[in-house]
ZADO-1210 file (C-alpha; in nm, 4 decimals, padded with zeros to 6 digits):
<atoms>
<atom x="00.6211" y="00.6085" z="-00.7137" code="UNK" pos="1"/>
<atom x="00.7726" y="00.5699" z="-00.3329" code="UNK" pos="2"/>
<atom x="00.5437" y="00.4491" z="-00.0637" code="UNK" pos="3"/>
<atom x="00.6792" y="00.5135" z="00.3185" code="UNK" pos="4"/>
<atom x="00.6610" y="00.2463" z="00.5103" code="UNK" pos="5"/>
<atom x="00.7683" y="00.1741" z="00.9203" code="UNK" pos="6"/>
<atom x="00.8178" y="-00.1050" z="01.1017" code="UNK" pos="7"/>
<atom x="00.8031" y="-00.1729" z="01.4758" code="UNK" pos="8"/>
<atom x="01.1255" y="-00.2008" z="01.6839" code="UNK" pos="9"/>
<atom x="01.3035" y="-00.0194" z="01.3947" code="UNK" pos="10"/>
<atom x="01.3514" y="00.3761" z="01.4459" code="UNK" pos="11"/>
<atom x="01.3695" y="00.4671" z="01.0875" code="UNK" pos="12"/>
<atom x="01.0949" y="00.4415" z="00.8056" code="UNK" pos="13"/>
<atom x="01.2234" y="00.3698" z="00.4469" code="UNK" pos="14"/>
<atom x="01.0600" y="00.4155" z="00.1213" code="UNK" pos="15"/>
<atom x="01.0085" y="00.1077" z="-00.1334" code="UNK" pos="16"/>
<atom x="00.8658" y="00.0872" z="-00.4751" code="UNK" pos="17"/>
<atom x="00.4954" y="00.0862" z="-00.4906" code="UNK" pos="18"/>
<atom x="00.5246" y="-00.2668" z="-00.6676" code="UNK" pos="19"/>
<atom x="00.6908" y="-00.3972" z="-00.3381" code="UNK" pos="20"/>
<atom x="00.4485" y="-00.2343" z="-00.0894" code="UNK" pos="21"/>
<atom x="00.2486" y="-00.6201" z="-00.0455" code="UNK" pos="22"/>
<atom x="00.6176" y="-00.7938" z="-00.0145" code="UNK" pos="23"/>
<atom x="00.7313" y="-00.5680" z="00.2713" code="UNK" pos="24"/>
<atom x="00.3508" y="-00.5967" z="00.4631" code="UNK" pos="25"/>
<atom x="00.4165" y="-00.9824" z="00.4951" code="UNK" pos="26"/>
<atom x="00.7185" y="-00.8721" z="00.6755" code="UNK" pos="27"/>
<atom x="00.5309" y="-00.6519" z="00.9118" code="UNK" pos="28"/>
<atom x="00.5775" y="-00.3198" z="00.7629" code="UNK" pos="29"/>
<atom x="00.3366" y="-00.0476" z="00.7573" code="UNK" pos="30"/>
<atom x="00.2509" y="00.1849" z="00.4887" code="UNK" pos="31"/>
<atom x="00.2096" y="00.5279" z="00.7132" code="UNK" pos="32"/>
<atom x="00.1904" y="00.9136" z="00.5710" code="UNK" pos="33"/>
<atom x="00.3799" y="01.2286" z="00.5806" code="UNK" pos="34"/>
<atom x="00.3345" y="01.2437" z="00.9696" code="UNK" pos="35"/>
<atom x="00.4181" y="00.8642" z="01.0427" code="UNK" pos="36"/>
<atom x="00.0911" y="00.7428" z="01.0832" code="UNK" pos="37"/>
<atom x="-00.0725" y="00.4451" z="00.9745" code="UNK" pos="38"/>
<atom x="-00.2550" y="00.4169" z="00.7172" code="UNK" pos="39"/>
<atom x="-00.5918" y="00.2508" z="00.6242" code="UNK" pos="40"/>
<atom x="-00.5460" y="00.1617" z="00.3176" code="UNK" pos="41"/>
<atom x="-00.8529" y="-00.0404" z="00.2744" code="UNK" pos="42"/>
<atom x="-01.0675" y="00.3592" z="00.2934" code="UNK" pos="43"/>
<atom x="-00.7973" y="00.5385" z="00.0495" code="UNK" pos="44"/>
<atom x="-00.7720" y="00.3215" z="-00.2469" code="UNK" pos="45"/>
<atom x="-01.0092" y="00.2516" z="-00.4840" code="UNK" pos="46"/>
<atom x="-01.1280" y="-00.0981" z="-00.6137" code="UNK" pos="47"/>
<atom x="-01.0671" y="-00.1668" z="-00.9524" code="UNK" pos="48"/>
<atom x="-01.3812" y="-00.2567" z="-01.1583" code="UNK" pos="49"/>
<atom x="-01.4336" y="-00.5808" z="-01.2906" code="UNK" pos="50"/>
<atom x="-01.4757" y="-00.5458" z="-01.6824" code="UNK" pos="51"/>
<atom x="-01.7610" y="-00.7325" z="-01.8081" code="UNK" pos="52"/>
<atom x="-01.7132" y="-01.0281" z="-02.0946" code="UNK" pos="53"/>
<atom x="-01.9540" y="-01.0532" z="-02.3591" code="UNK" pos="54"/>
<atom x="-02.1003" y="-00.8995" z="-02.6597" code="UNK" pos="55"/>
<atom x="-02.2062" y="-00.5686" z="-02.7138" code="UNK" pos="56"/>
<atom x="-02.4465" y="-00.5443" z="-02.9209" code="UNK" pos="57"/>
</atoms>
């Protein structure tokens, strides 16, 4: 899956692998949606739950 992504000072948005969505934010990219805009990724994705260790008995 393709994430868009923008940058400032650069006109034109690309599209990277999801995989390399954290490389390109070090760089100063931003993932943005279908209109351009930013965003907030931190209220549109999900936590992953932490599995418990143990026995189940």
């Amino acid at each position: 899956m393709s994430v868009r992504m923008r940058h400032d000072g650069i006109e034109q948005e690309i599209e990277v692998p999801e995989i390399s969505v954290e490389h390109y934010k070090r760089s100063g990219w931003v993932v943005v949606d279908d209109d351009g805009q930013p965003i907030d990724e931190k209220t549109t994705t999900a936590k992953r739950r932490r599995r418990e260790t143990g026995d189940e008995s």
